[in-house]
N, C-alpha and C positions, 0 to 999 in steps of 0.2 A: 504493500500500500504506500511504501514511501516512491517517489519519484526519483528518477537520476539521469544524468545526462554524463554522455562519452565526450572527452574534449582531447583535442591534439597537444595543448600544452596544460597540465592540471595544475601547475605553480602560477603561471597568467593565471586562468581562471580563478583559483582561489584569491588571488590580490583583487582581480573584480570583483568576486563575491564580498570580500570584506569591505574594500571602499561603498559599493553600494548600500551593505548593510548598516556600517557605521557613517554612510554619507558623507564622505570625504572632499566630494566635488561642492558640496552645498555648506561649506567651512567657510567662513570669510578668515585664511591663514596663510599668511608669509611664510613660507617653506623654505627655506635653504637647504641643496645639498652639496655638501664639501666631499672630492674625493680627490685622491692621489694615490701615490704613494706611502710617501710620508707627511708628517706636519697634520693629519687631519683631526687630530685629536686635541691640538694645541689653536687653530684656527677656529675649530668649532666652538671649543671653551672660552673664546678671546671674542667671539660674535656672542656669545653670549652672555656675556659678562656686559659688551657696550650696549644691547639692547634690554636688560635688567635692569638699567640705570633710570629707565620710564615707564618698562612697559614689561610684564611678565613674557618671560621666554621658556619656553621645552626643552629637552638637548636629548636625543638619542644616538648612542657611539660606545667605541670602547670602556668606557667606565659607567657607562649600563645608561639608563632612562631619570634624567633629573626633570622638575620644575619645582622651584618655588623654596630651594633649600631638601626640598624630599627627594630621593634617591630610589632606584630598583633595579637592581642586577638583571642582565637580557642575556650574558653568556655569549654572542652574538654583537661585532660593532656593528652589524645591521641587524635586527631580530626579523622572524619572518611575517610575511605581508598581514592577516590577523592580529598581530601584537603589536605591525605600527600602527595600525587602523582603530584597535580600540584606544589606543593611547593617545592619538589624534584626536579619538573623541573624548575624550577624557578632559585635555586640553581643552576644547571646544567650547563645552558645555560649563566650565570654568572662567570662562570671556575669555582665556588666552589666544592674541592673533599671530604668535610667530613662536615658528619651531625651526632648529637647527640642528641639521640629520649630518651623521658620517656615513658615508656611503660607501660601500665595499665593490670593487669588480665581482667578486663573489656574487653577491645577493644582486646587482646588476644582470650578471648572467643567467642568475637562476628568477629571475623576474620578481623579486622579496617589493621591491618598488616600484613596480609597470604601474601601479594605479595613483601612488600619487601627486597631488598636485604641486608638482614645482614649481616655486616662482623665480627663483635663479639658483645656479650653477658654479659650484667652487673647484678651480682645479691647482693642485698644491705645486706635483711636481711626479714625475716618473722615473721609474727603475725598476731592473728585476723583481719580483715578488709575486707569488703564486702557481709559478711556472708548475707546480706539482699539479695545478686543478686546470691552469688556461693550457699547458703545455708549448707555449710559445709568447715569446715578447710581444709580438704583432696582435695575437688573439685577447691578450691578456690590456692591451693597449684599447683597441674596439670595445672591450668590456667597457671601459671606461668613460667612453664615446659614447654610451648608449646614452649617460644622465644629462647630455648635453643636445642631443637628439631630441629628446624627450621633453624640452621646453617648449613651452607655448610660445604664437609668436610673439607677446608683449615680454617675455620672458629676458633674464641678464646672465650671458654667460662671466663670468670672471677667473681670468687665466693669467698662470706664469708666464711671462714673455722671456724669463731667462732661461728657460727650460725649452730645449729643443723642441719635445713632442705638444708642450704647450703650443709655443709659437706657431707650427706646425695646426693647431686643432686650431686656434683665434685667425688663420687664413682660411678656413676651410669654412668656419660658420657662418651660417647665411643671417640671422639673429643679431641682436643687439650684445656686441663684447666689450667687455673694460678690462685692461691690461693693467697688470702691475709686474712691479720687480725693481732690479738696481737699474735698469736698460734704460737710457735717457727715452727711449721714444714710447715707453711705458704709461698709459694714461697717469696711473700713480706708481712714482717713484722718488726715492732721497733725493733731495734736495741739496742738502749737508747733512752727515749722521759721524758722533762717535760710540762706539764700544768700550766697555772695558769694564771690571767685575762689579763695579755698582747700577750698571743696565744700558741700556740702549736711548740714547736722548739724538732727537735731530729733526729737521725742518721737510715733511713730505706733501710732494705737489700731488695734487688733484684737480677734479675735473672739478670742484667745487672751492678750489681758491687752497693756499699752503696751509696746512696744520701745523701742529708743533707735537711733537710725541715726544713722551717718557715713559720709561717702562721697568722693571727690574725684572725682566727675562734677559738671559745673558746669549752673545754672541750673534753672528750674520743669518745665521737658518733664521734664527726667532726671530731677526728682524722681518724676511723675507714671510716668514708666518703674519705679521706683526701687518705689512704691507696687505694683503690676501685682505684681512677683514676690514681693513681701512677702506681699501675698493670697494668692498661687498658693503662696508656702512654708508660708504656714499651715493651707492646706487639707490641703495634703500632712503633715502633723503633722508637720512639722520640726522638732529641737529650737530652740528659740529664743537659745542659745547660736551656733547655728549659723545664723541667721537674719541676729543683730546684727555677727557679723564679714563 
């Protein structure tokens, strides 16, 4: 007496089924997904921290499912398609309007996020990693491509311009891109910056006028992290007050 239907891909499906269920498309929510290599876990927590400063933020990734100071281990830096969906709704039904996902080539490939609604697009930086599941650099690369694809078209991709395969994905998008990195021709990039063991201070241009950052993460990755959500905060029209703390 129960119903069932045969489908050619049952991990798609299931991500339909759950967004439909928990109404994902009917969210009024700022979705960020940050992927890379590396850095995603530090970019994510740095986006969320500047959007905390006003307005309640979600964070799903390698240290599991936060909002609001509360905490939940997912095992998973993407959990599967059901468990971001209720947890969206969760958020939802809470008034929170922005969430900030890490997103895996994994859960990519296995479709964990074909149904949700992006509203832009974080890419850190590539390198070998995963070759045990993608079996190739190239395939493992595409994976990555998918969350970039998958923007609407009012959607923001935001990509490393120092990074080959970055550079590389911000020619190939037909979509709205914002560059960042050290690279002068980088929509945001230092302006002047020094390092050294008490953090990272220096003057970064945007498409919204020069900041001024401070920071006590140490060394040039974390700046380059540091870059990533200053992009992604300005796309979001952040105040810039709320950018610079």
């Amino acid at each position: 007496a129960v119903p069932w239907l045969q489908v050619e891909n049952d991990r798609k499906a299931l991500s339909h089924l759950s967004a439909n269920f928990y109404g994902l498309t009917e969210m009024n929510m700022t979705v960020i997904g940050v992927t890379g290599t590396n850095g995603k876990t530090t970019v994510a927590s740095l986006l969320q921290t500047i959007i905390q400063q006003e307005e309640e933020c979600g964070l799903v990734g390698t240290l599991g499912k936060a909002v609001d100071g509360e905490k939940e281990k997912t095992g998973l830096t993407t959990p599967e398609s059901v468990e971001i969906a209720e947890f969206m709704h969760r958020l939802s039904t809470r008034g929170c309007r922005y969430l900030v996902m890490e997103v895996s080539s994994v859960a990519l490939e296995l479709d964990r996020v074909a149904s949700v609604p992006f509203t832009q697009a974080v890419f850190t930086n590539f390198s070998g990693d995963h070759l045990d599941f993608h079996g190739d650099l190239e395939s493992y690369f595409q994976a990555k491509r998918k969350l970039f694809q998958a923007l609407p078209s009012e959607g923001t991709a935001v990509v490393n311009l120092d990074d080959p395969r970055g550079k590389k994905l911000a020619g190939e998008l037909q979509g709205r891109v914002i560059t960042y990195g050290f690279d002068p021709g980088a929509d945001v990039h230092p302006l002047d910056h020094s390092l050294d063991l008490s953090g990272i201070r220096g003057r970064i241009h945007t498409p919204a006028g020069t900041l001024h950052l401070q920071s006590p993460l140490l060394g040039r990755t974390n700046l380059s992290n540091l870059l990533a959500a200053v992009a992604s905060a300005v796309d979001l029209s952040l105040p810039r007050s709320q950018v610079e703390q």
